[in-house]
VOKOL-857458 format. One line per field, with one value per residue (C-alpha): residue number from 1; residue in one letter; x, y, z. Coordinates in steps of 0.2 Angstrom, whole numbers, plus 5000, padded with zeros to 4 digits. Layout:
num: NUM, ...;
residuo: A, ...;
px: X, ...;
py: Y, ...;
pz: Z, ...;
REM end
This chain:
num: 1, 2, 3, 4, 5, 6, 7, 8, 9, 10, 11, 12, 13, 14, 15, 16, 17, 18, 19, 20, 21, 22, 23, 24, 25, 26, 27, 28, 29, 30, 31, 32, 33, 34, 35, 36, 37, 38, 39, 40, 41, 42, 43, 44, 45, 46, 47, 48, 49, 50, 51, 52, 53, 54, 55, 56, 57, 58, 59, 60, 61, 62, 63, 64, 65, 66, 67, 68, 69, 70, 71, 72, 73, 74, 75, 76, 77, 78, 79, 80, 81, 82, 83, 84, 85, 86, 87, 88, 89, 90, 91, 92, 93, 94, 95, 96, 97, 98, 99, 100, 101, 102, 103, 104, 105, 106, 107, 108, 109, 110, 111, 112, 113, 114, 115, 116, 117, 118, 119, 120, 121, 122, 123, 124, 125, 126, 127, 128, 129, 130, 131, 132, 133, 134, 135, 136, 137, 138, 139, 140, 141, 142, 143, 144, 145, 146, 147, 148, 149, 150, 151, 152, 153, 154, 155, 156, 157, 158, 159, 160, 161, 162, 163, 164, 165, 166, 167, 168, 169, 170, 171, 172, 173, 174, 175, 176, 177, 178, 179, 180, 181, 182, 183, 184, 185, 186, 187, 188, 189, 190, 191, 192, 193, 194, 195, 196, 197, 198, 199, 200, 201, 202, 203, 204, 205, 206, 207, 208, 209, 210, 211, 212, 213, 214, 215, 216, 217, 218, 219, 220, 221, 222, 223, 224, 225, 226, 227, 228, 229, 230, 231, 232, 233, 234, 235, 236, 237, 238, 239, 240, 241, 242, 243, 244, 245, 246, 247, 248, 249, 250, 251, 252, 253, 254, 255, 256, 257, 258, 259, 260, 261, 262, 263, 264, 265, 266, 267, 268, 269, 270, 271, 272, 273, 274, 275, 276, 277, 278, 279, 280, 281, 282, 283, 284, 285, 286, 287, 288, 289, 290, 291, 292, 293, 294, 295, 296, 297, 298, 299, 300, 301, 302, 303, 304, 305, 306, 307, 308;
residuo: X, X, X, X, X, X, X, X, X, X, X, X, X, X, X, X, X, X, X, X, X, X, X, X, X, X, X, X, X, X, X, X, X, X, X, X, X, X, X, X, X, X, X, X, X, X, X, X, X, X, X, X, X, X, X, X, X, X, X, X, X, X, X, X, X, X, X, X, X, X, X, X, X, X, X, X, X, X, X, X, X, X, X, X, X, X, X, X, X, X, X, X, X, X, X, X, X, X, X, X, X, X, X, X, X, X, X, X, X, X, X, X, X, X, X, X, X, X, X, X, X, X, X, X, X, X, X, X, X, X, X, X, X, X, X, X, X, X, X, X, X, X, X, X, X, X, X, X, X, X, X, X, X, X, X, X, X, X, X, X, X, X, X, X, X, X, X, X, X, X, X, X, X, X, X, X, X, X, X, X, X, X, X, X, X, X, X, X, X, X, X, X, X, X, X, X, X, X, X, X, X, X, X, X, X, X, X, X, X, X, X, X, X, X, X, X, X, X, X, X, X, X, X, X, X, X, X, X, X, X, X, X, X, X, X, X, X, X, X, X, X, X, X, X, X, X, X, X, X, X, X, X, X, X, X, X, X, X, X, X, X, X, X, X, X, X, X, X, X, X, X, X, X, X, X, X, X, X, X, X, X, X, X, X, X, X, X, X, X, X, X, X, X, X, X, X, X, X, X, X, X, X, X, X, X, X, X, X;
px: 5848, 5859, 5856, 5863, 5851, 5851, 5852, 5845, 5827, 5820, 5817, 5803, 5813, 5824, 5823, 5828, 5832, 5822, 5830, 5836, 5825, 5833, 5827, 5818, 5806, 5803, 5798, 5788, 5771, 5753, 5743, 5733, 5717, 5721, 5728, 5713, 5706, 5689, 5674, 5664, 5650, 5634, 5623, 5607, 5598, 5603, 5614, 5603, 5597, 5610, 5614, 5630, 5633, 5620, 5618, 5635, 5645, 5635, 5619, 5607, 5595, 5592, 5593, 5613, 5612, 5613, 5623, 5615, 5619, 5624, 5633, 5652, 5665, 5655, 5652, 5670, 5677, 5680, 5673, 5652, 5652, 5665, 5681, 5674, 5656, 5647, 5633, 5616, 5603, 5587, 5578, 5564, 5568, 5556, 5542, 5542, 5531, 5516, 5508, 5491, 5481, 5459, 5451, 5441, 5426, 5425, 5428, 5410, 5401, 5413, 5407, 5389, 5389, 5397, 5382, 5371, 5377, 5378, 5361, 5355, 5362, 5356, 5339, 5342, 5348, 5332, 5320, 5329, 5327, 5310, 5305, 5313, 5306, 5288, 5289, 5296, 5283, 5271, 5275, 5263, 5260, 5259, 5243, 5247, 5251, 5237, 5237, 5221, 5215, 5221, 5207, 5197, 5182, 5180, 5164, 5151, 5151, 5138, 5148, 5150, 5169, 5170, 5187, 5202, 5197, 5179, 5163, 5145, 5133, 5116, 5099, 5089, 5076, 5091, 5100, 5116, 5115, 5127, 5126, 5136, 5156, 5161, 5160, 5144, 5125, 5110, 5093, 5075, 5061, 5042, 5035, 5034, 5045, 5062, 5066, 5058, 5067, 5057, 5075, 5094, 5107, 5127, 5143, 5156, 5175, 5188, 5207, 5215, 5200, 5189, 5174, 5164, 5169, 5165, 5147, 5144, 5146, 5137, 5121, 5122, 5122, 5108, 5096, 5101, 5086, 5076, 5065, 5076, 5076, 5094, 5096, 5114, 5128, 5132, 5147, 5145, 5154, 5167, 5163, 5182, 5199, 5205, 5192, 5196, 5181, 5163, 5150, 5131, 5116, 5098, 5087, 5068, 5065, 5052, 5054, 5041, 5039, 5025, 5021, 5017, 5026, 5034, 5042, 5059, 5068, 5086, 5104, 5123, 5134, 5155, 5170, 5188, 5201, 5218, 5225, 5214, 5202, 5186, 5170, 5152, 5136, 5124, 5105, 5088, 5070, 5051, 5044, 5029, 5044, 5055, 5050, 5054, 5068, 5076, 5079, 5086, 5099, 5104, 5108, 5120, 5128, 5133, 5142, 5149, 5158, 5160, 5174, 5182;
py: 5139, 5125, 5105, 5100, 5093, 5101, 5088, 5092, 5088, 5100, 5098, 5087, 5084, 5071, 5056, 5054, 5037, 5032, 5036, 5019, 5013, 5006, 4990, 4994, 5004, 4989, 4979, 4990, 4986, 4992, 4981, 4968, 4964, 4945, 4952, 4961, 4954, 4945, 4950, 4936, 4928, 4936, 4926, 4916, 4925, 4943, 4955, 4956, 4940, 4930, 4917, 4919, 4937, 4948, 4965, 4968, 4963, 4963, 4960, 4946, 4949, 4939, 4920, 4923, 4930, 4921, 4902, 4886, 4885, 4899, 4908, 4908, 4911, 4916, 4935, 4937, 4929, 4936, 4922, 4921, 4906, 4907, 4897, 4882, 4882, 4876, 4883, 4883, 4869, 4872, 4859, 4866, 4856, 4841, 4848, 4841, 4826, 4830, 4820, 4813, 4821, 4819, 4837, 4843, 4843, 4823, 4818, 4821, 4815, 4799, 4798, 4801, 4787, 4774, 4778, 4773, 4760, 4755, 4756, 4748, 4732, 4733, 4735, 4722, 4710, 4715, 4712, 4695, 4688, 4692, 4687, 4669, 4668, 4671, 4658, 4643, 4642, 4641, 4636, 4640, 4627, 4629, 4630, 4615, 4603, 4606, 4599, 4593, 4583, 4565, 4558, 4541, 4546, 4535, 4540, 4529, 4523, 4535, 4550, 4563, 4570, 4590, 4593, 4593, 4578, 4585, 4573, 4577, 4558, 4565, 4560, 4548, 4559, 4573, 4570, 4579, 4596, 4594, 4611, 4615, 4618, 4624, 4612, 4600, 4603, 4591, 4596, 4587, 4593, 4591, 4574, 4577, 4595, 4592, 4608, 4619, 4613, 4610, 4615, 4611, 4610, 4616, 4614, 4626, 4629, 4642, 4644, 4661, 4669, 4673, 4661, 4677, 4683, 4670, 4669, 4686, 4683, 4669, 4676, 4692, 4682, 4669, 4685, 4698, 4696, 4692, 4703, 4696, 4698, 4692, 4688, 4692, 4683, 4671, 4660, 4640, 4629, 4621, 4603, 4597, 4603, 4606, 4620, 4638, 4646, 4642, 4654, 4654, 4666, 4661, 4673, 4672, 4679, 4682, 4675, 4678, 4659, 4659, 4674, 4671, 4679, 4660, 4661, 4655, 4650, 4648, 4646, 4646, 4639, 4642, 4633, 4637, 4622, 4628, 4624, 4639, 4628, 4635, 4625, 4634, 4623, 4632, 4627, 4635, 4628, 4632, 4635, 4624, 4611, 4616, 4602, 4589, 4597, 4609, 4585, 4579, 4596, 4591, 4573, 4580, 4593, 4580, 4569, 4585, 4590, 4573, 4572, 4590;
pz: 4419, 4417, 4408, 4425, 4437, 4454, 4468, 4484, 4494, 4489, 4470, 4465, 4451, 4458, 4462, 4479, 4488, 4502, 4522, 4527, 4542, 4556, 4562, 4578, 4566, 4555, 4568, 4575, 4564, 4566, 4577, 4568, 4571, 4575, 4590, 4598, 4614, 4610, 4620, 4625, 4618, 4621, 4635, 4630, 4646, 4639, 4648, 4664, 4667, 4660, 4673, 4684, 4678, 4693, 4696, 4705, 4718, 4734, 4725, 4726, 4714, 4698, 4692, 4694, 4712, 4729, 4733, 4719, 4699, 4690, 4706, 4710, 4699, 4683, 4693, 4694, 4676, 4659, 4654, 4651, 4663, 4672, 4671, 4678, 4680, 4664, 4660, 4669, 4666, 4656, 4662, 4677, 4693, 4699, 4709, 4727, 4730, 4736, 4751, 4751, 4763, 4767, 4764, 4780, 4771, 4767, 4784, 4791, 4774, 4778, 4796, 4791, 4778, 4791, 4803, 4792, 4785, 4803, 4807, 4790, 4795, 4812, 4805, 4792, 4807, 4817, 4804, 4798, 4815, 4818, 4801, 4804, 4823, 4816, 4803, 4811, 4822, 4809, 4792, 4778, 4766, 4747, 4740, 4728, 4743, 4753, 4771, 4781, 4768, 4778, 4782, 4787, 4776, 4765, 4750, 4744, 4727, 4723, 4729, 4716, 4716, 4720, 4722, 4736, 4743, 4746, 4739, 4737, 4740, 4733, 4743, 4730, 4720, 4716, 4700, 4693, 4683, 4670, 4665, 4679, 4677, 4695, 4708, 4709, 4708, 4711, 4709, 4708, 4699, 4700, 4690, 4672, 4672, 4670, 4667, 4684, 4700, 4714, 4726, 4723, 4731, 4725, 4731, 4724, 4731, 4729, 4737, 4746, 4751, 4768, 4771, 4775, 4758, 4747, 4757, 4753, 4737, 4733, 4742, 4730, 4716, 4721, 4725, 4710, 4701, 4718, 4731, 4742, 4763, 4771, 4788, 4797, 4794, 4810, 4814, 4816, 4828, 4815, 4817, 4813, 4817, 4799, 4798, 4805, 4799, 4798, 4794, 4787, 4782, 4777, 4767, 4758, 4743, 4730, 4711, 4695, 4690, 4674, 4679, 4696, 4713, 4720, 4737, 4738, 4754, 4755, 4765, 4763, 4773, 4769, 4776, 4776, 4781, 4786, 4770, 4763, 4753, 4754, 4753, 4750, 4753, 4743, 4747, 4739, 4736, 4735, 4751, 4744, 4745, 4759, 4773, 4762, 4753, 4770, 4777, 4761, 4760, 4779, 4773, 4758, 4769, 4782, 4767, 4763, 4780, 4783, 4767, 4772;
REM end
């Protein structure tokens, strides 16, 4: 071997220069990655129902398909909506207006109410009409205003005051009761017994009730403690034209006096004016007694009717 150094390729001893490059080789550089086409963005509604991308050409399924938003050139374009369609709207469209409309079922309730309604009037209308003929004829007066009680009585001085207008004059021989709170009572007595009656003779009153009523029950109360024997009720010929109801009944009875059986005779006579005052004349004595007492109780019932 020589010092020399061999020159040629093929030792790896030497340093050999680098082969010039023409210039159509240096230009010529790997591709860059700036370069690169770009896919498009990925689609919010996902690769099959991203809208204005459907199924295919020819195809007319999916929110993309068909004529409207989303349809047109977004199938046909690189682009994810097209080159100049923007994107679709997420807002739902308005729901169409609905009409108001009666459901079948409410249109014979609503006929049925109106007939009735109808006829309630009518029957409201009816009853107002005979209501008002029936009372104009014949207006009822208040009880505290009666009517009937004008009058050309005039009382004595000696009349004792009842009530309504109504006066009792008592036959000399029959003093007052004081006891009494309800209407009038005179009675006269044996000589030297003020306290049993020989007969006496009441005049009580009462408003709103039946004449035959109130007779009733005076008589039941006169003979509760009596063996008592009632005749029938009968009606009396009213004597004036403000009475609408007269009626009377006469009984006997048996009473223990000192311990003896008395016989008792007695009689009620009741009139009702139209006002509804009622007036009871209520008459009892010894039958021992009854001729004189039976003339003085007609003179006191005529001063009575006389005042109704």
């Amino acid at each position: 071997m020589s010092g020399k150094r061999d020159k040629g390729s093929g030792n790896p001893w030497v340093n050999e220069p680098a082969p010039e490059v023409p210039d159509e080789q240096e230009q010529q550089l790997p591709p860059s990655p700036w370069d690169l086409p770009v896919p498009p963005p990925p689609s919010p509604w996902g690769d099959a129902g991203a809208p204005g991308a459907g199924p295919g050409p020819g195809e007319h399924s999916g929110p993309g398909a068909g004529a409207g938003p989303g349809a047109g050139p977004a199938t046909h374009s690189s682009s994810a909506w097209g080159d100049k369609v923007g994107p679709p709207s997420l807002r739902r469209p308005p729901p169409p207006k609905k009409r108001f409309s009666v459901p079948p079922l409410l249109i014979p309730i609503g006929a049925g109410l109106l007939v009735v309604a109808l006829v309630a009037v009518v029957l409201v209308a009816l009853s107002g009409g005979a209501d008002k003929a029936g009372q104009e004829p014949s207006p009822t007066p208040p009880p505290t205003t009666p009517t009937g009680t004008q009058s050309s009585y005039q009382p004595p001085a000696n009349a004792l005051p009842v009530g309504f207008g109504v006066s009792l004059v008592p036959v000399p021989g029959w003093v007052v009761v004081t006891k009494e709170t309800a209407g009038k009572q005179v009675a006269t007595y044996p000589p030297n017994d003020a306290e049993n009656a020989r007969a006496f003779f009441w005049v009580r009153q009462k408003q709103n009730v039946t004449a035959n009523a109130y007779l009733l029950g005076i008589v039941e109360g006169e003979t509760e403690h009596d063996v008592a024997q009632l005749g029938n009720v009968r009606n009396l010929p009213c004597p004036k034209d403000v009475l609408v109801e007269c009626v009377a009944i006469d009984y006997t009875s048996t009473v223990k006096m000192g311990g003896e059986d008395v016989q008792v005779k007695g009689s009620v006579e009741v009139y009702r004016r139209k006002d509804n005052v009622v007036t009871a004349l209520d008459f009892r004595t010894r039958a021992d007694f009854a001729v004189k007492a039976e003339a003085d109780a007609a003179t006191m019932k005529k001063s009575v009717i006389d005042s109704l």
